[in-house]
C-alpha positions in Angstrom: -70.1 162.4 31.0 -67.3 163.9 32.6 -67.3 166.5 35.1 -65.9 170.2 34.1 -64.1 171.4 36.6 -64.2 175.1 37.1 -62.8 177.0 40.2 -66.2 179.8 40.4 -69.3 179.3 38.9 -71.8 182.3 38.9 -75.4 181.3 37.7 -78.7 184.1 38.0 -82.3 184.3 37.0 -83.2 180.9 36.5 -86.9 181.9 37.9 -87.8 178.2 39.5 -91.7 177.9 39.7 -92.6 179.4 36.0 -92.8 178.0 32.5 -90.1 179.9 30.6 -87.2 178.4 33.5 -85.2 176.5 31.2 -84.5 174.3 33.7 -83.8 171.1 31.8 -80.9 172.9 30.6 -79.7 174.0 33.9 -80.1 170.5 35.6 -77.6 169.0 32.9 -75.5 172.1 33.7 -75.0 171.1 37.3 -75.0 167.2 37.1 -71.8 168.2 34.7 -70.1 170.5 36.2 -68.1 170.8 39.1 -66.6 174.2 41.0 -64.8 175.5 44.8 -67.4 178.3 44.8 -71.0 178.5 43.5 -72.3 182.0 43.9 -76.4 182.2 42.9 -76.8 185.5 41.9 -80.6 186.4 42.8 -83.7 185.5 40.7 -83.0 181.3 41.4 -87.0 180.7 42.7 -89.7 183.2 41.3 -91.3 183.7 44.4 -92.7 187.2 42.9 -94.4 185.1 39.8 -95.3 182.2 42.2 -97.9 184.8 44.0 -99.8 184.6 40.6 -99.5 181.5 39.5 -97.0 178.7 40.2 -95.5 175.8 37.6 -93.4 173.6 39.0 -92.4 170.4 37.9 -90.1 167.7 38.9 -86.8 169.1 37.0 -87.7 172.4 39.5 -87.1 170.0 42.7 -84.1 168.8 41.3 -82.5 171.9 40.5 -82.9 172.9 44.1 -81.5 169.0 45.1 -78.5 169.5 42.6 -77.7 173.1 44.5 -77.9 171.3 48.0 -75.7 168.5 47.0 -73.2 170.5 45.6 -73.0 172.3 49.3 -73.0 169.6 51.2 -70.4 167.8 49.0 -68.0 170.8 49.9 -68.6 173.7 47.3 -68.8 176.7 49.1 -72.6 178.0 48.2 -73.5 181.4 48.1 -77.1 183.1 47.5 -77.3 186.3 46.7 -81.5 187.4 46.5 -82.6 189.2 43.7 -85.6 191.2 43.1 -87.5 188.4 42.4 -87.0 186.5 45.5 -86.2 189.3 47.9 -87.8 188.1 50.6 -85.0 185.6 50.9 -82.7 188.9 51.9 -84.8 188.8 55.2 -82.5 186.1 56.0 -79.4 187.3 54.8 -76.5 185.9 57.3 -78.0 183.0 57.6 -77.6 179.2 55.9 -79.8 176.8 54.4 -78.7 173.6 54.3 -75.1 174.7 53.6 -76.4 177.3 51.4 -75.0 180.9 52.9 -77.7 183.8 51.9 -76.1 187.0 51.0 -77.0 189.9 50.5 -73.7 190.6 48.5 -70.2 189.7 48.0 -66.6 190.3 47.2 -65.2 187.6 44.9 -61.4 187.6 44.8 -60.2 185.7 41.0 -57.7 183.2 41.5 -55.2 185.9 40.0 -55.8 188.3 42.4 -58.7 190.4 40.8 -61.2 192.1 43.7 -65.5 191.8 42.2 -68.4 192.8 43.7 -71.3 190.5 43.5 -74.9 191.8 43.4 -77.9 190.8 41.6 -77.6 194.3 40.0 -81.4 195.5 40.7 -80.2 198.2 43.0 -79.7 199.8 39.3 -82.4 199.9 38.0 -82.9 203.9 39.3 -80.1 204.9 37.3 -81.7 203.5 34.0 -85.3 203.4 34.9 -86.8 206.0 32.7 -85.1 204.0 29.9 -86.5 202.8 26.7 -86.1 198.8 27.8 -88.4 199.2 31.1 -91.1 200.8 28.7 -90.2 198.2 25.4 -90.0 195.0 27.3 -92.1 195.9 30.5 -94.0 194.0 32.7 -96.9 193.5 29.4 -94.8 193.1 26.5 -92.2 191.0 28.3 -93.9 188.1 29.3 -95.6 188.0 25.8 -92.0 187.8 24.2 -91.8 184.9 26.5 -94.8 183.1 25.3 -93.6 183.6 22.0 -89.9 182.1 22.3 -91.9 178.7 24.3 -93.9 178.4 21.2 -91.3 179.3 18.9 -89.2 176.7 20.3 -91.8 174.2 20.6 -91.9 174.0 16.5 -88.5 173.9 16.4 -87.7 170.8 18.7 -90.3 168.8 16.5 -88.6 169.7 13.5 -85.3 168.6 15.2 -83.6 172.1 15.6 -81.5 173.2 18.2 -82.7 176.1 20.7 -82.5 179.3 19.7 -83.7 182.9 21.7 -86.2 184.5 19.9 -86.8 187.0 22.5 -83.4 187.6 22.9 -83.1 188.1 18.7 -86.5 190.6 19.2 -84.5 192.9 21.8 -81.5 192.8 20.0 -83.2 194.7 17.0 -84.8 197.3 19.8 -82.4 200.5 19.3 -84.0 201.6 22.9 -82.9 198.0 24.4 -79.6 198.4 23.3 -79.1 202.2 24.9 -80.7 200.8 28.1 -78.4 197.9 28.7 -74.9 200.6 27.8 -76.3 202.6 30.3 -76.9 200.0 32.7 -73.5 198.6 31.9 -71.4 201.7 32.6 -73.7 202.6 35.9 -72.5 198.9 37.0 -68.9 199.8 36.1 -68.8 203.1 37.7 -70.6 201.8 41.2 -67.4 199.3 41.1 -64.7 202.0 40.1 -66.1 204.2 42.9 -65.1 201.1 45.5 -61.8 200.4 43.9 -62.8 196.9 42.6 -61.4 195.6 39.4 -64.8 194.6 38.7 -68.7 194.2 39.7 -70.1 190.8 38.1 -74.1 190.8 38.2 -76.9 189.5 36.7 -81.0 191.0 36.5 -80.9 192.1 32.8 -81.1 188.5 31.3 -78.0 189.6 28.8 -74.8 187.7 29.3 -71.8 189.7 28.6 -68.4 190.3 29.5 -67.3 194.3 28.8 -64.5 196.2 29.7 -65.8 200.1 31.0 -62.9 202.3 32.0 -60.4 199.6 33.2 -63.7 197.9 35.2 -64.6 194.6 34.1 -68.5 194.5 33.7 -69.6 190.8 34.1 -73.3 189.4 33.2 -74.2 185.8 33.8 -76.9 186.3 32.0 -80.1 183.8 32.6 -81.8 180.6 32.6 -84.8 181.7 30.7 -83.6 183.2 27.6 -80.2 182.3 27.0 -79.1 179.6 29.3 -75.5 180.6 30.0 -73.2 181.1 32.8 -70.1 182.9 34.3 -67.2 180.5 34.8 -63.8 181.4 36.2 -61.0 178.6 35.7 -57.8 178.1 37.6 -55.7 181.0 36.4 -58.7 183.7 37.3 -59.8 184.1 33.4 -63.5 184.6 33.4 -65.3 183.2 30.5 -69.0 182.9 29.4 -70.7 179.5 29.0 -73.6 178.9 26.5 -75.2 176.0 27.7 -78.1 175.5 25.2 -75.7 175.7 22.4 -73.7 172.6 24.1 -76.9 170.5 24.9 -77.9 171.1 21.6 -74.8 170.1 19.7 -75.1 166.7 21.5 -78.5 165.8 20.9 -78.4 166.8 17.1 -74.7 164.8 17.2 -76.8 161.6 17.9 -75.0 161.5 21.2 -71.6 162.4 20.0 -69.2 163.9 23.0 -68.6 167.3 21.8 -66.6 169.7 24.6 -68.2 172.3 26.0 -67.8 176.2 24.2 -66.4 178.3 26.3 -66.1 182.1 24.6 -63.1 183.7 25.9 -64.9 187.4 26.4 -62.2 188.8 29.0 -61.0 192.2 28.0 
């Protein structure tokens, strides 16, 4: 398959070490894309989940190989901890294997745009007595999980392409949808208040690309749910990338090469 080239790639939440990762998905992603800077914007190893329990199989390890290769081969790696592994922000300033850890980061677009990188935790006290953190807490959550693997499960055998059944669930929440506006236009103010033209995050597990104000609010979204991913190309235009729907495509095309959707969101 041939590379796509990208100039920034921004990837978040992938949670290595527990059964909802999708990281089948994300190990195609990698081996078939290429970019000049790969920011990993917190959540990549579940090292909160891995305390309880801890699934990890081979397509884990070579998520983590894929990341390293890509550093070594030149692609400027950053690592930006998230909630979920932030006991990787003990070693912020430092580098793993070409890796640098971060705690954040100014990202300046090929057309001149200034965005702050975060993980976008450090919002969660603005939205915290909201109606998601009670919906999909740390109970009901996880069981939406369970359900989308099983859902899923059915609908490989039958042939069908992967489809977010936790993500359809929260979508019909009327509290889920207030929380993630408010967490949206708490993002876009933090990055007005610093003059950036934008604050590009992840931690909600909702892709999405939203002008607030004249600030650009940009979600990678996840590796669990919705396998997708913040691309920028040459010019500085930031786009979203729905990998599942691409992999998918494929295999149901019988191997046909289909091009990869990329959903021109920019405001």
């Amino acid at each position: 398959m041939t590379s796509l080239r990208f100039r920034s790639i921004f990837i978040s939440d992938v949670h290595l070490g527990t059964r909802d990762c999708r990281a089948d998905f994300l190990v195609d992603f990698l081996e078939s894309t290429e970019s000049e800077f790969l920011y990993l914007v917190g959540d990549i190893v579940d090292l909160w989940a891995m305390r309880r329990s801890v699934h990890w199989p081979p397509s884990h390890t070579r998520v983590l190989q894929l990341i390293f290769e890509k550093a070594q081969n030149g692609c400027q790696v950053v690592y930006i901890p998230g909630n979920h592994d932030e006991i990787l922000r003990d070693f912020v300033g430092t580098e793993i294997n070409g890796v640098k850890i971060l705690r954040d980061a100014e990202h300046r677009t090929n057309d001149g745009r200034r965005f702050f990188v975060s993980h976008g935790d450090e919002f969660d006290t603005f939205v915290r007595h909201n109606g998601l953190l009670r919906v999909v807490g740390d109970g009901i959550y996880p069981f939406l999980l369970m359900l989308n693997r099983g859902f899923n499960g059915l609908r490989r055998r039958f042939g069908r392409p992967y489809w977010s059944l936790a993500s359809f669930i929260k979508s019909k929440v009327g509290n889920a949808r207030r929380y993630m506006e408010k967490y949206e236009t708490a993002v876009a103010r933090a990055a007005a208040s610093q003059d950036y033209d934008g604050h590009i995050c992840g931690h909600i597990h909702k892709a999405g690309i939203v002008s607030r104000d004249g600030i650009l609010y940009c979600n990678d979204g996840d590796w669990v749910e919705h396998c997708t991913a913040l691309v920028e190309d040459e010019d500085g235009r930031l786009n979203l990338l729905h990998w599942a729907d691409r992999k998918q495509i494929e295999q149901v095309s019988e191997g046909m090469a289909v091009e990869a959707a990329l959903i021109p969101l920019t405001a």
